[in-house]
N, C-alpha and C positions, 0 to 999 in steps of 0.2 A: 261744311262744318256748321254745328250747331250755333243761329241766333243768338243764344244765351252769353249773360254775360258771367266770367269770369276773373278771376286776379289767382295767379300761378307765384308760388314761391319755391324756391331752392336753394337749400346752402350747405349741401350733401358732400362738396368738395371743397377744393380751395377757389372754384368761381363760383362768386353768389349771383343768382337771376332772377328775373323777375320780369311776370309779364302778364299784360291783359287785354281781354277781350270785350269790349265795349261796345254797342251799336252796330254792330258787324266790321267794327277797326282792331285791328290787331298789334300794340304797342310792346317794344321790352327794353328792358336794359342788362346790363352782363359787364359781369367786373370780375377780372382776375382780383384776388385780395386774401389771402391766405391770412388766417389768425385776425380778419378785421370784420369776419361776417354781421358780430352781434352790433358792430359800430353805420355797418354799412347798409342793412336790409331794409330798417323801417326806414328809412330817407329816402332810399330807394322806390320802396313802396310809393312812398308822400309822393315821389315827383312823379312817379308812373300814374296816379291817380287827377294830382293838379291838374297835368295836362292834357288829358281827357274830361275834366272836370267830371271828374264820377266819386261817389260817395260810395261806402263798403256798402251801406242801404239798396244802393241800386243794382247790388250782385245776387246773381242767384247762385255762386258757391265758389271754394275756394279750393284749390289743386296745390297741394304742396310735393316735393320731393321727398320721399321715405327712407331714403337708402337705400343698397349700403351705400356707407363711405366712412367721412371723418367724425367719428362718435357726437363729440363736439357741434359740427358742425349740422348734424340732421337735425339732434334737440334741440339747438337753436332755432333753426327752419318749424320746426313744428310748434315749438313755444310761441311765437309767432303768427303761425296759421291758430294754434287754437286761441292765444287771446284775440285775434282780429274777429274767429268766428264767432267765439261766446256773444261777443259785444255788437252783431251785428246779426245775432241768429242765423249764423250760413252753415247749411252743411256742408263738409268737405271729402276728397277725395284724395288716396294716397297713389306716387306713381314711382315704381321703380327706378331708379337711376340706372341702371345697367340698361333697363330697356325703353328708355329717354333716348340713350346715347345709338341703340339701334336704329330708334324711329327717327333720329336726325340720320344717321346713314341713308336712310331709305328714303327720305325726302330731300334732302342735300345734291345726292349721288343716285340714288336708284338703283342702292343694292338691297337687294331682298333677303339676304342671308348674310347674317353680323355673329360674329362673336366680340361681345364685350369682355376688356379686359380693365379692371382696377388695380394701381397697386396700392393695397389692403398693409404696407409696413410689414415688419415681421415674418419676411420673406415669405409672401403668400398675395396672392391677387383674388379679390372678387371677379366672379365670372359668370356669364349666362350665356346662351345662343338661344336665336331670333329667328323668326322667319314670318315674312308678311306674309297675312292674311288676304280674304277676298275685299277685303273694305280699306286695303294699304295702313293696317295695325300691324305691328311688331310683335308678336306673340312669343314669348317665351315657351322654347321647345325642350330644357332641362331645368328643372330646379336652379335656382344660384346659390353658387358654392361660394367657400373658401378655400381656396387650394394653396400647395406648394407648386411653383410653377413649371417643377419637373415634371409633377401628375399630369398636370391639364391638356395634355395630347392625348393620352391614353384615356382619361374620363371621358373625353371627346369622343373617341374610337367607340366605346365603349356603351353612351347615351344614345347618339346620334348617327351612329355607322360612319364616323368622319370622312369623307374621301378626300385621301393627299392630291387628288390627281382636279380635284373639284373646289377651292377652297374657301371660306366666305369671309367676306371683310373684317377687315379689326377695327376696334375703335377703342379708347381709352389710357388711361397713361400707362396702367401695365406691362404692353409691348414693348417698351423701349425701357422702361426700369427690368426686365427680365430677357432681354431679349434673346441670347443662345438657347433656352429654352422656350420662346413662343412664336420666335419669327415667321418660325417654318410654318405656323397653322393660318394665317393669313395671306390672302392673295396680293393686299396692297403692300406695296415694299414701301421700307422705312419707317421714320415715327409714323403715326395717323396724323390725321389733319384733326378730327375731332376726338379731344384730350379729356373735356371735360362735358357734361350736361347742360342743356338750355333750355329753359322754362316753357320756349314755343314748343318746344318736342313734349314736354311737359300735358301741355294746353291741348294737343293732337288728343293724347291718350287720355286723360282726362274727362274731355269733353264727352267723348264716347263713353265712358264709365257713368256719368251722371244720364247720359241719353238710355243707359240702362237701367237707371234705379238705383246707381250703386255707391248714393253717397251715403255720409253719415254723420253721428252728430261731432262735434268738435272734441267730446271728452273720448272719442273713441281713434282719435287721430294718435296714430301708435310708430314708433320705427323699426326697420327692419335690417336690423346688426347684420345677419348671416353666421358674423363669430360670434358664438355664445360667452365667452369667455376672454379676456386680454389678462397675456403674462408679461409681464414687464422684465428685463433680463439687464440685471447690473451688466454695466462697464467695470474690466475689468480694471481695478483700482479704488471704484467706487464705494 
């Protein structure tokens, strides 16, 4: 992994992460905390930085999580990454969430073919499939969708010639919020062990993005919905 230094943030779900790359040390922290991202991140940050003694000065960039996930919670995440970047001129880099959660699969475990699944509310999950690369990246091998999660076997079939008989890892909360319709496309039985995204997984891909050129400036740090639109559906009584 690249020498360089960076500071990785995410608050794409309901765990906020964070983490850096310093000196060739690798620090992070990770907190479940739904609805406390905006109370919990810059603290976060502070203490990841204290102790390291490292100054945003001494970063050469900054890696935020882009989504999808919880609307809320990415523009927070990037609110964030871009005022740390302005104020310290770092360019930054955006990293999928969906294929965060792959490349912690494949460095965790050592599965090379992920299916990420989110649940996206609204009876729909975010979804992507993965497959490593020659350099162990995570490559997304279909667009990310927002699906019904009746579709998402047949999309599958459909992108990637899905074989039942071959199947690739799951990861994400989806699985188990939908599961009569997604169990079956997954080889690991049960919830997943990883639910949410983590900053190191973050810092993998990232780093390799900047080693190509591919950062940018902070006012161009943007999110990535997947749904273009949210309808909001009265209770009925309401």
């Amino acid at each position: 992994m690249s020498k360089a230094n960076y500071l990785v943030i995410d608050a794409s779900t309901e765990a906020c992460s964070v983490a850096l790359q310093y000196q060739g040390n690798i620090t992070s922290l990770y907190e479940l905390c739904p609805q406390s991202h905006s109370l919990r991140l810059l603290p976060m940050i502070d203490e990841l930085l204290k102790n390291a003694a490292c100054s945003l000065d001494e970063l050469d960039g900054i890696i935020y999580g882009q989504g999808p996930g919880s609307f809320t919670g990415v523009r927070i995440g990037i609110g964030v990454t871009q005022g740390l970047a302005f104020s310290a001129e770092l360019p930054v880099v955006g990293v999928s969430t969906l294929q965060a959660m792959a490349q912690q699969a494949l460095t965790t475990y050592g599965e090379t073919r992920v299916i990420s699944a989110i649940d996206a509310r609204m009876s729909e999950v975010y979804t992507g499939y993965y497959e490593a690369d020659d350099n162990n990246i995570m490559q997304p091998k279909t667009a990310e969708r927002v699906l019904p999660p009746a579709t998402v076997k047949q999309h599958y079939i459909d992108t990637v010639s899905l074989d039942m008989n071959n199947l690739p890892y799951g990861v994400g909360t989806g699985w188990e919020a939908y599961k009569a319709d997604l169990e079956q496309l997954k080889h690991n039985e049960g919830e997943p062990e990883l639910l949410f995204p983590h900053a190191q997984a973050m810092l993998i891909i990232g780093a390799v993005a900047f080693s190509q050129n591919k950062g940018g400036e902070a006012e161009n740090a943007q999110p990535v919905y997947v749904r273009d639109t949210v309808s909001w559906k009265k209770l009925p009584g309401k």
